[in-house]
C-alpha positions as protocol buffer text, in pm:
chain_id: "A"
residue {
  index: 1
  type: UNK
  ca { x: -3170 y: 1825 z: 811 }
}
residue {
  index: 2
  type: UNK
  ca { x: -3110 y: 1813 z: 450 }
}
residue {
  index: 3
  type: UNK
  ca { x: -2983 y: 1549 z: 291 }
}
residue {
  index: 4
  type: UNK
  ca { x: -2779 y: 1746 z: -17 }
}
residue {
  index: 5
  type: UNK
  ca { x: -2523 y: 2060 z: -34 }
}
residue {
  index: 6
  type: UNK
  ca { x: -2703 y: 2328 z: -147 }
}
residue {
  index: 7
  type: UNK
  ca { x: -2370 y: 2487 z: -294 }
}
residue {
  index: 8
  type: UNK
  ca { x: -2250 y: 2321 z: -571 }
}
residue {
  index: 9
  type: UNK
  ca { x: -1844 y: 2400 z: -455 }
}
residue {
  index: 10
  type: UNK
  ca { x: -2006 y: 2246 z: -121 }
}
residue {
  index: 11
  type: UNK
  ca { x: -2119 y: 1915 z: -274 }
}
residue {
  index: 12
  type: UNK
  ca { x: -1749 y: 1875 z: -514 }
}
residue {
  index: 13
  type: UNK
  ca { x: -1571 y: 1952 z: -189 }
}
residue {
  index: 14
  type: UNK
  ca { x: -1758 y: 1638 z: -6 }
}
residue {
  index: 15
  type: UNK
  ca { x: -1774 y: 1385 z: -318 }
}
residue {
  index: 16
  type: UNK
  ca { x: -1460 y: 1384 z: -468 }
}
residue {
  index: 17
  type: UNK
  ca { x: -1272 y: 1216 z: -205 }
}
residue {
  index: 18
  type: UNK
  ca { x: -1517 y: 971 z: -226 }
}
residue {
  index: 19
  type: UNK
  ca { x: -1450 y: 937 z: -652 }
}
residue {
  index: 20
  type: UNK
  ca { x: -1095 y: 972 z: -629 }
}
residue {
  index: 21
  type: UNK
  ca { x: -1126 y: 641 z: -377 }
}
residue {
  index: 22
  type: UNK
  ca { x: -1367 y: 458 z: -576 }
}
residue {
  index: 23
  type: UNK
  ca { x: -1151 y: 556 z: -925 }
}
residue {
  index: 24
  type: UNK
  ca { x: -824 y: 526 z: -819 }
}
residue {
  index: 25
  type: UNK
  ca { x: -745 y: 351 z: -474 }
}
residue {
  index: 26
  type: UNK
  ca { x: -1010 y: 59 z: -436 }
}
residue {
  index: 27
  type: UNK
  ca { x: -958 y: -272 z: -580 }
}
residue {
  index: 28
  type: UNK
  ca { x: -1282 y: -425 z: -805 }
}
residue {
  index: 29
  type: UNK
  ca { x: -1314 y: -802 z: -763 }
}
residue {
  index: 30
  type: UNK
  ca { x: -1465 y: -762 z: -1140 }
}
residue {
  index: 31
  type: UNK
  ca { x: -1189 y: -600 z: -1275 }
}
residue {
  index: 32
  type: UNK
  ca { x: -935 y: -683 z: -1034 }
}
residue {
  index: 33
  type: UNK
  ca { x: -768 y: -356 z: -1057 }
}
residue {
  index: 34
  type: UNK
  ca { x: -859 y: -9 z: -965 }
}
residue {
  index: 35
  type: UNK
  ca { x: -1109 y: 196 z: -1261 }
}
residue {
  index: 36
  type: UNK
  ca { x: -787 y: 423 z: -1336 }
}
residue {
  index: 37
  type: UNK
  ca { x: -563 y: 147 z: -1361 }
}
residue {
  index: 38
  type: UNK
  ca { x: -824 y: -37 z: -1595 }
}
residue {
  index: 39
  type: UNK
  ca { x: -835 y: 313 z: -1871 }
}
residue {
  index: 40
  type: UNK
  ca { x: -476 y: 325 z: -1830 }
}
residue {
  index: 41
  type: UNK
  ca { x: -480 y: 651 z: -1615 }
}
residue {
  index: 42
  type: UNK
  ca { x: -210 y: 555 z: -1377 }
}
residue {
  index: 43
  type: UNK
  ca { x: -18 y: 179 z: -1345 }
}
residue {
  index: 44
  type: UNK
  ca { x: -49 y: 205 z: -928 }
}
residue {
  index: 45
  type: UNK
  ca { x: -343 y: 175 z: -700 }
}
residue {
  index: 46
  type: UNK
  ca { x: -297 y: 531 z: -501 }
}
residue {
  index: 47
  type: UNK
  ca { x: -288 y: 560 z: -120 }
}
residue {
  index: 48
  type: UNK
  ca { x: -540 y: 813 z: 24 }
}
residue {
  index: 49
  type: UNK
  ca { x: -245 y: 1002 z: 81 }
}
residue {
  index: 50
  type: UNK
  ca { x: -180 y: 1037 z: -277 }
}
residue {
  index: 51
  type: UNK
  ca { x: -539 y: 1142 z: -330 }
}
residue {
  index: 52
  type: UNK
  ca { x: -512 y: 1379 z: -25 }
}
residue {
  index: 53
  type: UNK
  ca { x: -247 y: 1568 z: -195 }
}
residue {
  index: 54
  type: UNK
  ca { x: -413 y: 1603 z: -523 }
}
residue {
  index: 55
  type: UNK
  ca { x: -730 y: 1785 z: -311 }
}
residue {
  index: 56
  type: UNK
  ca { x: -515 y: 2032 z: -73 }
}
């Protein structure tokens, strides 16, 4: 089994949950705030919902 998507719509389809969580939902001890919130993207950590919604 391979261990990559070999279409690149494939692989954005399967990681970007995964960045929208990291960026915008989960809390950094370092920074304590989300990424997003740290750049002055948004002012909110987002529920998955919220990052759901943005995908479908």
């Amino acid at each position: 089994m391979n261990a990559y998507r070999k279409k690149l719509e494939s692989f954005k389809a399967a990681i970007g949950p995964d960045f929208g969580n990291y960026n915008f939902a989960k809390m950094h001890n370092t920074l304590r705030s989300t990424p997003a919130m740290e750049a002055g993207v948004t002012d909110h950590a987002w529920s998955l919902e919220e990052i759901i919604g943005l995908i479908c």
